[in-house]
Structures are given as structure tokens and as C-alpha cells.
C-alpha positions in Angstrom: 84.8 111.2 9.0 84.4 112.4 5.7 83.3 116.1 4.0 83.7 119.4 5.1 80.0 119.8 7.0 80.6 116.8 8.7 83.7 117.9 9.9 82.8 121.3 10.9 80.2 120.1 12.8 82.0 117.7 14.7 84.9 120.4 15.6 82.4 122.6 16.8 81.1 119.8 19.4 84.7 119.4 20.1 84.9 123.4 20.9 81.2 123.0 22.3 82.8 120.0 24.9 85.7 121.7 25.3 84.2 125.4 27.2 82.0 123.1 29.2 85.1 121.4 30.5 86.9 124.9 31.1 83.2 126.1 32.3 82.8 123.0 34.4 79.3 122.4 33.3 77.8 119.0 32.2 76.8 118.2 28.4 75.5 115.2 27.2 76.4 114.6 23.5 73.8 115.0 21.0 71.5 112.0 20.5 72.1 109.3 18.0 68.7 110.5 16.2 70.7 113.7 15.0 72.7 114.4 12.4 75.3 115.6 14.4 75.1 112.6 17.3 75.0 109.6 14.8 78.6 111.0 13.6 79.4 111.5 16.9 78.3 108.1 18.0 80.3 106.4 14.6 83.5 107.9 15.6 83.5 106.9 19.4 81.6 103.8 19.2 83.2 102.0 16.4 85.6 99.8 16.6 89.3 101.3 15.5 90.0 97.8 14.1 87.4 98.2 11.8 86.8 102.1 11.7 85.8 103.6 8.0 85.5 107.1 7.6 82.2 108.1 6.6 79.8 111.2 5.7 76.1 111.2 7.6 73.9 108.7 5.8 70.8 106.9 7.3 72.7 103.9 7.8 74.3 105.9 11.0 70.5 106.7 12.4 68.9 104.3 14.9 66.0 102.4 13.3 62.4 104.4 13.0 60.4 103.0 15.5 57.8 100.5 13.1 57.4 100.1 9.9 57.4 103.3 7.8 56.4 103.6 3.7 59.7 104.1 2.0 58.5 107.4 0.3 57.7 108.8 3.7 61.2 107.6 5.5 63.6 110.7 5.3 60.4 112.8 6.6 60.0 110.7 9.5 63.7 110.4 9.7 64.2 114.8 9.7 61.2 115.1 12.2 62.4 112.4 14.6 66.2 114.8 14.2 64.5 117.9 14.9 62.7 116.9 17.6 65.4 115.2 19.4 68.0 117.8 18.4 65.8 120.8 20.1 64.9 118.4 23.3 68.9 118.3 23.7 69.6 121.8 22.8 67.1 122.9 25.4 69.1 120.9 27.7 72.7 122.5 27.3 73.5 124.7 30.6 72.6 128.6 30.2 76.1 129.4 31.0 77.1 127.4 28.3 75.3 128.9 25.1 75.8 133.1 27.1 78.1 135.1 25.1 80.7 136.4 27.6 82.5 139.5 26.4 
């Protein structure tokens, strides 16, 4: 992957995936709809043979659902995002996102 956001986000999955191990908890990664899961999804899914590096860019999403007016597609692309991303943060254990001292 490519650029410092993308990155960042992905090492704090890593970190993210790595207390739930220690915590012995269950996350699923984020879903492909997301920012955060397409990346994740690129790097674990593609083939190493023919891996590029790559910043997020709607070529990483899953299709929108129907046909949608090109003026209107990075809308329906965020909403889709945020609405998965909150469904799958709502999901993550409580002990997971509790700040232990």
C-alpha cells in the first residue's frame, strides 16, 4: 500500500487485531464497502504474483448496487462507507474498544 493515511490506517487494524488476539475476543475485519476494508481486502486478497501497491481509490470498492448517475457516485459511494463502517463498528466486542488503565 501506498501513502501515509493508508498506512496508518492499516497499522492501526493491525494493533486493532492484534489486542483482540491478546484479549481473546473475535473481530471481523471491516467490510469491503469501507475505506479501511477495501485496503484491507487488496492486500490479503490479491494475488502476491501480481500484488501492486496502491492508495484507496474506487476501483478497490465493490460495485454500487444498480446503475448510479456519475455526478451522484462518490455520494452513494461515502453513504454506502458510512453506513457499513458504523454497522461493523457497532459490532466490535465492548472489551475491545474499553480503555483499561
Amino acid at each position: 500500500m501506498e501513502g501515509y493515511v493508508e498506512s496508518s490506517a492499516c497499522g492501526i487494524l493491525a494493533g486493532m487485531f492484534l489486542s483482540a488476539m491478546i484479549l481473546g475476543v473475535c473481530v471481523s475485519p471491516p467490510p469491503a464497502e469501507t475505506a479501511t476494508g477495501s485496503l484491507l481486502r487488496h492486500v490479503t486478497a490479491s494475488q502476491l504474483r501480481h500484488f501492486q501497491p496502491s492508495n484507496v481509490n474506487y476501483g478497490l470498492f465493490p460495485p454500487l448496487a444498480g446503475r448510479v448517475q456519475k455526478r451522484s457516485r462518490n455520494e452513494a459511494y461515502a453513504e454506502r462507507a458510512r453506513a457499513a463502517f458504523s454497522e461493523w463498528l457497532h459490532s466490535l466486542p465492548e472489551r475491545l474498544l474499553t480503555r483499561r488503565s
